[in-house]
FIBA-932074 format. One record per residue (C-alpha): residue in three letters; x negated, y, z. Coordinates in steps of 0.5 Angstrom, whole numbers, plus 2048, in hexadecimal, padded with zeros to 3 digits. Layout:
BEGIN
ALAXYZ/...
This chain:
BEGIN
UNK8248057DC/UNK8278087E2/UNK82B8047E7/UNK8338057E8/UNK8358077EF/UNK8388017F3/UNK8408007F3/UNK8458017F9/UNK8457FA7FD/UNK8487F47FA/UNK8467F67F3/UNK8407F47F0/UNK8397F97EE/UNK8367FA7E8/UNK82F7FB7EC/UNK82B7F67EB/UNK8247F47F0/UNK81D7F57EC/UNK81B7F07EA/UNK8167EF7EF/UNK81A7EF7F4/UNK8197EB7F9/UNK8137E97F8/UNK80C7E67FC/UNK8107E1801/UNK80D7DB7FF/UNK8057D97FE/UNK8087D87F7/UNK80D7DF7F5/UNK8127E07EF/UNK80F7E77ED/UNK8137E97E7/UNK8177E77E1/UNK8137E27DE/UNK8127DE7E5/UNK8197DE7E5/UNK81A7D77E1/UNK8137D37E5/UNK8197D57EB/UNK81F7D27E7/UNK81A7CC7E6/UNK81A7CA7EE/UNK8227C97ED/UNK8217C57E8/UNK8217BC7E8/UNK8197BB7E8/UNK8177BA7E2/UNK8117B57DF/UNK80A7B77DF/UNK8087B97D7/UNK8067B47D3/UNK8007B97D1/UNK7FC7BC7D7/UNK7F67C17D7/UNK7F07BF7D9/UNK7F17C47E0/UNK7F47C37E6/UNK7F87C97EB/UNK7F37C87F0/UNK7ED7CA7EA/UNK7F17CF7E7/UNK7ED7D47EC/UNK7E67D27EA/UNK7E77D37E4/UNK7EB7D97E4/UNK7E57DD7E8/UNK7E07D97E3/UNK7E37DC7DD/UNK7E37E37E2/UNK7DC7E27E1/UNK7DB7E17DA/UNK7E07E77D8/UNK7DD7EC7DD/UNK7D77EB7DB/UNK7D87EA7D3/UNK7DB7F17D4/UNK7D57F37D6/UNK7D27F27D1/UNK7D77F37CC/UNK7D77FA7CE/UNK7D07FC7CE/UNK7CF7F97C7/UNK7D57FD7C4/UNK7D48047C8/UNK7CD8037C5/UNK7CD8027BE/UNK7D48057BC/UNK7D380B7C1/UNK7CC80C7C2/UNK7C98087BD/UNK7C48067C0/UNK7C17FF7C4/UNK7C57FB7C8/UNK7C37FA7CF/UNK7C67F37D0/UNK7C17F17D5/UNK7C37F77DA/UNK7CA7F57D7/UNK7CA7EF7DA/UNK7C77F07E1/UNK7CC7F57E2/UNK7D27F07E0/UNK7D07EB7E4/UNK7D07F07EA/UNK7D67F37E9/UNK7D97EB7E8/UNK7D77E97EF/UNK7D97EF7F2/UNK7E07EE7EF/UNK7E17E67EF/UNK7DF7E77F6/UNK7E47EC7F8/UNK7E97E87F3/UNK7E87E27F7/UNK7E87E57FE/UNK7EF7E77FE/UNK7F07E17FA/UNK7F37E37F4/UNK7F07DD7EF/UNK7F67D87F3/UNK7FB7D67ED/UNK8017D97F2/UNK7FD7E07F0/UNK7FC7DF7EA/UNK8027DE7E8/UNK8057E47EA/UNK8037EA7E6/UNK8047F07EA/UNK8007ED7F0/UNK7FB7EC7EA/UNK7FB7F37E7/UNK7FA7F77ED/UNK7F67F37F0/UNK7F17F37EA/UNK7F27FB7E9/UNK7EF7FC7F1/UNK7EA7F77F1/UNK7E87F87EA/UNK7E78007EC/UNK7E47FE7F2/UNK7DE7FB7EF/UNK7DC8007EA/UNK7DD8047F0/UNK7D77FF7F4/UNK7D38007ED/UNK7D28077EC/UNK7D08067F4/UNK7CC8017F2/UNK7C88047EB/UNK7C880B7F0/UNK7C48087F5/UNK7BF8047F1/UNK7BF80B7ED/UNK7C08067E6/UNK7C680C7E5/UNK7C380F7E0/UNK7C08097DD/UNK7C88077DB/UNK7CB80A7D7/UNK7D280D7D9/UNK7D680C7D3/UNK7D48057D2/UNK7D68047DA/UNK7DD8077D9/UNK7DD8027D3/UNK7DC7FD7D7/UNK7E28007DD/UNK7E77FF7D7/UNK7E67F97D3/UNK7E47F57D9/UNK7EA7F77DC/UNK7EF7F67D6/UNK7EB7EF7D6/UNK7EC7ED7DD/UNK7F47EE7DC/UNK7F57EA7D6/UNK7F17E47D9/UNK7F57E57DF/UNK7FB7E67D9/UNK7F97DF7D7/UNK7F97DB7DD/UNK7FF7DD7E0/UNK8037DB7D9/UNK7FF7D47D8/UNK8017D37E0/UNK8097D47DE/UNK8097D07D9/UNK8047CA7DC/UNK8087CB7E3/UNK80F7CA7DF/UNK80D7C57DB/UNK8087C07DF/UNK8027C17DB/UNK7FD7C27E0/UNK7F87BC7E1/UNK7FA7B87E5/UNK7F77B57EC/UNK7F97AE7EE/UNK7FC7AE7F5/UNK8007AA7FA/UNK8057AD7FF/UNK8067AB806/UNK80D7AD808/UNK80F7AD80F/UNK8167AA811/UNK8187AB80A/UNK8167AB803/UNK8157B2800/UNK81A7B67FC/UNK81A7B47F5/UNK81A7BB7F3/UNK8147BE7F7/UNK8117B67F4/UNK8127BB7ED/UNK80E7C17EF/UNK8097BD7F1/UNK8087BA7EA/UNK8087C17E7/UNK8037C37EB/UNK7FE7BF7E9/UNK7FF7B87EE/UNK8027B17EB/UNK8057AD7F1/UNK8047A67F0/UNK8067A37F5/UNK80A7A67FC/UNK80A7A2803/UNK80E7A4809/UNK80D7A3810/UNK8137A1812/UNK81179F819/UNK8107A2820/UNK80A79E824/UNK80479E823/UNK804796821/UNK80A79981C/UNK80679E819/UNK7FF79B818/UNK803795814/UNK807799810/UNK80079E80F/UNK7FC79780E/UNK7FF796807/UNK7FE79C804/UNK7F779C806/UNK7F7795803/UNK7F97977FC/UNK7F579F7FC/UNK7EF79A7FD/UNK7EC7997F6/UNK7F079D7F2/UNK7F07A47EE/UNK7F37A77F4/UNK7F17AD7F5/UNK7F47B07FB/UNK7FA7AF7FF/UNK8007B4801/UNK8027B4808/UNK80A7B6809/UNK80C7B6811/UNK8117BB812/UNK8117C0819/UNK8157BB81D/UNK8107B581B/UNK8097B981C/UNK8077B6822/UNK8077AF81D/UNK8017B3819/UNK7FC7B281D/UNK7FB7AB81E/UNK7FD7AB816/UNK7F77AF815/UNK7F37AA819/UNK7F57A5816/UNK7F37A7810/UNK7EC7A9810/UNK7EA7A380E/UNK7EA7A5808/UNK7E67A9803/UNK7EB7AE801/UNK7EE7B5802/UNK7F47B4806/UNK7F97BB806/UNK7FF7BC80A/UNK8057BF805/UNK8097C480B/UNK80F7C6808/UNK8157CB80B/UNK8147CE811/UNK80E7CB812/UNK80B7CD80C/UNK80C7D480D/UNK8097D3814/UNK8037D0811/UNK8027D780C/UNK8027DB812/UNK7FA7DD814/UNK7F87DB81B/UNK7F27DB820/UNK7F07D8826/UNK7F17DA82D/UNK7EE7D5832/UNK7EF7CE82F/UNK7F57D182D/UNK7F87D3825/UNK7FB7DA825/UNK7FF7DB81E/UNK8017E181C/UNK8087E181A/UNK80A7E8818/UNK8057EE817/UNK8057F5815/UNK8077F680E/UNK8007FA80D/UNK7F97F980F/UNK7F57FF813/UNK7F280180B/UNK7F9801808/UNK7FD80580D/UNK7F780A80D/UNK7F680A805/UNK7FD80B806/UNK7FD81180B/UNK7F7814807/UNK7FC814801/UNK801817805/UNK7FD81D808/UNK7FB81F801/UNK80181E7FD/UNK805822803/UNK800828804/UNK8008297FC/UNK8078297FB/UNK80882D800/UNK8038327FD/UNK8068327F7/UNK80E8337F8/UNK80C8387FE/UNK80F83D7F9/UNK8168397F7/UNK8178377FF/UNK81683E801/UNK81B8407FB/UNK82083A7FE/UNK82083C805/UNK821844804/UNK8288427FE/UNK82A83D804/UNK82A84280A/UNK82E847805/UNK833841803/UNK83783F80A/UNK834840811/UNK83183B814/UNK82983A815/UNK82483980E/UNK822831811/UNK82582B813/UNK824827818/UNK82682081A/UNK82481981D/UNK82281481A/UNK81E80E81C/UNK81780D818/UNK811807819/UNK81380281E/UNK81A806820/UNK81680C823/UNK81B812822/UNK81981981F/UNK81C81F81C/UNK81D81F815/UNK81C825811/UNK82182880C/UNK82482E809/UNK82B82F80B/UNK83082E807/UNK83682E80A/UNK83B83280E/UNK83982E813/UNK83482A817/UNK83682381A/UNK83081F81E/UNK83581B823/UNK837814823/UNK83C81581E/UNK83A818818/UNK83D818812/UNK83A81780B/UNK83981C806/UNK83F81B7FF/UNK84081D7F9/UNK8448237F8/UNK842824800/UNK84582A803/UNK84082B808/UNK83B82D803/UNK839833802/UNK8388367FB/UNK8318367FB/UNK8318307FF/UNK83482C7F9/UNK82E82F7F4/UNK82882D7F9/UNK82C8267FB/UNK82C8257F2/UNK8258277F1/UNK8228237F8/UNK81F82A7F9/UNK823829801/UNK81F823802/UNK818827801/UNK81782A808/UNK81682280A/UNK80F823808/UNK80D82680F/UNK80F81F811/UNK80B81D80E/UNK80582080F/UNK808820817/UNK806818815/UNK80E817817/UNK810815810/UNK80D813809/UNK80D815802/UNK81080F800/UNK81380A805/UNK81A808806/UNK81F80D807/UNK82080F80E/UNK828810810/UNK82B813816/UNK82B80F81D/UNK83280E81D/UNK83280B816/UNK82C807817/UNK83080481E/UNK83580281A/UNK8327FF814/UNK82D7FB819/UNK8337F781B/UNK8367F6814/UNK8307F480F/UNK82B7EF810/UNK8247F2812/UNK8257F9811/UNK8217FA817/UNK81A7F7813/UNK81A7FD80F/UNK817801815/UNK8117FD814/UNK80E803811/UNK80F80A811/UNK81680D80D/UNK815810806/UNK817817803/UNK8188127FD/UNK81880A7FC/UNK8198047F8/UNK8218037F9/UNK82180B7F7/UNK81E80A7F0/UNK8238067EF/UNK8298097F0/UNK82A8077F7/UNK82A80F7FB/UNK82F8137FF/UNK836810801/UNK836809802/UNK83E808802/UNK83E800803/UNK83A7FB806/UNK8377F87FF/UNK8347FF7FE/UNK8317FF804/UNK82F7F7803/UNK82C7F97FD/UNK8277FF800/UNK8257FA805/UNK8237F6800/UNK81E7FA7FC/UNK81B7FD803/UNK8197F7804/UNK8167F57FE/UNK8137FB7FE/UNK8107FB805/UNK80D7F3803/UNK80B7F57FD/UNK8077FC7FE/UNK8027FF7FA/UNK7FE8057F9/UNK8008057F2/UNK8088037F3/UNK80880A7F6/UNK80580E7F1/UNK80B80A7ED/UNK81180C7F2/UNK80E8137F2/UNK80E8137EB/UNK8158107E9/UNK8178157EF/UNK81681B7EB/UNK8198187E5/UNK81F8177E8/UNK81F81E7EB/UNK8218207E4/UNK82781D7E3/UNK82A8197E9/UNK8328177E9/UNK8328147F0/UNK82F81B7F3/UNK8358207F7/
């Protein structure tokens, strides 16, 4: 359904946020519609553990889900063999052949799967994380096998068609078990399902918030008992420590939560201390700020920790996938409107004097500033400290100039931008150095969208959020999809923003 255009400031839109906007802020991420209702649960009064729980724990749900990985991918494997040879080729099956290649694709991919840590319930949950990342690494590892069978040369010993059997219905397995788990994780996180693990909570100064004491239940943990430290000597601490050692000892405890805010995390130390007399896992719950500073990747430097507390939005692999993606796509479009450019530059100089292209600042990756290339059409050309954006009915335009404008063709010309590495074919949108300034002092972190590289097209442009921003709440509103582009990219949401691009450029209202 295509968006509607924002209202003037002081009344409401109708344009409403993608439903994955504003994703990948916490460890545990809220991605989609269904993830929606397990965030509500956090605002509700906790709810009792129920009285039925299955037989695993969140912290098991990652074995198991690799395990099943294993069995599925190998069972697909031989599933594949033995229905490609007897429904196609009528012959016998190679099942033992089958298998060694199962297990090899198995490892590889678990292995990738596990290394970007995505068997964690807080990527399981989430199913666009899921997806792409199951798509990639599933095709990466049939790339790695026709390396593999083409080296041993066991290639012609294979056949092709039961291979590509394998490609499809071991895909198609992988993202219905993935389907699977994220509906049981919803389901047992919202209820308290999951098995529970006997701990006690040692909190410091004060008792822990009854609403966190109800997620730990839904999360697999049941507090029996909880003790706080209230005191401030060492004297004080040990007597207060004393009796929850005295009451762990014996019992089915099975771990013991530490709470010690910011403030207090000199106190965590000697509480540490205190407790290795223990047999038992001691983990330190960070909550807040301090959780999100603990997230955060770190090395050492000397005896010293440095923690990495902003990087760039994109790895040196990604940003040259991405370039990779650019150069091509720039140097085929341009090859194939070279006629329709050529034909737009000659009816625009017949149209109204002025030069066939324009030229205008704009800033692009890290507030570098560039020359943005357009076909001209207006009657004039403003590339100052005042400019004033283009509106509908605009007497500035040319007849042409209203023709390209409506069909985009004036924004062809950026190509050469791209291929100049200033710009990106999809990116957020670059405006005029006057009205970048300008919006920089009214929207809250406009200037991350120069983290990357600008775009011919973007994320807030498919929906509805291109050309004049009249009010504040429409340039709010772009803002916000830059963004959860920028932190959400992939190669494949590219090829989406194209193609919704050129639907668009069939019919779009909001163009003028």
């Amino acid at each position: 359904m295509a968006p509607k255009s924002a209202t003037k400031l002081g009344q409401t839109t109708d344009v409403k946020p993608d439903k994955l906007a504003n994703a990948r802020r916490a460890d545990f991420n809220f991605h989609d519609d269904g993830l929606r209702d397990a965030a509500r649960t956090r605002a509700e009064p906790p709810q009792a553990t129920s009285a039925r729980s299955w037989p695993i724990s969140y912290r098991g749900i990652a074995g198991w889900v690799a395990a099943f990985d294993v069995l599925l991918i190998v069972g697909m494997g031989l599933l594949s063999e033995a229905l490609y040879h007897q429904l196609v080729l009528g012959g016998p099956s190679h099942l033992r052949q089958a298998a060694a290649i199962g297990a090899f694709v198995a490892v590889i991919f678990v292995a990738i799967t596990q290394h970007h840590k995505l068997y964690r319930p807080s990527q399981l949950i989430l199913w666009n994380v899921q997806l792409n990342n199951v798509v990639w690494i599933w095709c990466a590892t049939f790339f790695l096998l026709s390396g593999f069978l083409f080296v041993w040369k066991a290639s012609e010993d294979v056949s092709r068609g039961a291979i590509l059997s394998y490609g499809g219905f071991g895909l198609l397995a992988l993202l219905s078990h993935r389907l699977f788990w994220r509906s049981f994780l919803k389901r047992a996180l919202k209820k308290g399902s999951l098995r529970g693990r006997k701990v006690i909570v040692i909190a410091r100064s004060s008792a822990i918030d009854p609403a966190f004491a109800g997620y730990l239940g839904r999360y697999g943990y049941e507090i029996v008992r909880e003790f706080v430290i209230r005191g401030s000597s060492a004297e004080e601490m040990n007597s207060d420590l004393a009796r929850a050692i005295a009451f762990v000892r014996g019992s089915p405890i099975e771990e013991v939560l530490l709470f010690v805010k910011g403030d207090d995390l000199p106190k965590l130390a000697p509480i540490v201390d205190r407790l290795r007399v223990l047999p038992l896992p001691v983990t330190w719950v960070a909550n807040g700020v301090t959780a999100e500073l603990v997230r955060q990747p770190w090395s050492e430097i000397g005896p010293a920790v440095a923690v990495e507390m902003q990087r760039p939005p994109r790895s040196k692999s990604q940003r040259a996938l991405k370039r990779i993606f650019d150069v091509v796509g720039a140097s085929c479009g341009l090859m194939l409107l070279s006629p329709l450019l050529m034909i737009v530059a000659l009816a625009i100089k017949l149209d109204s004097p002025g030069p066939v292209f324009f030229l205008q600042t704009r800033r692009g990756f890290n507030g570098k500033t560039f020359k943005i290339f357009k076909f001209r059409s207006m009657s004039i050309s403003e590339d100052g400290k005042l400019i004033k954006q283009a509106t509908k009915n605009d007497p500035r335009v040319t007849p042409v100039g209203a023709w390209i404008r409506k069909t985009s063709i004036d924004e062809i010309p950026q190509l050469f931008n791209v291929l100049r590495g200033e710009m990106s074919l999809v990116g957020p949108r670059p405006h005029a150095i006057a009205h970048d300034d300008k919006f920089i002092e009214m929207v809250e972190n406009y200037a991350y969208r120069h983290h990357v590289k600008p775009g011919i097209t973007g994320w807030a442009q498919v929906h509805g959020f291109r050309g004049e921003t009249p009010t504040l709440e429409a340039i709010q509103r772009r803002v916000e999809f830059d963004r959860w582009y920028i932190n959400n990219w992939s190669i494949w949401l590219d090829f989406l923003i194209m193609l919704r691009t050129l639907g668009k450029l069939v019919r779009d209202p909001y163009a003028y």
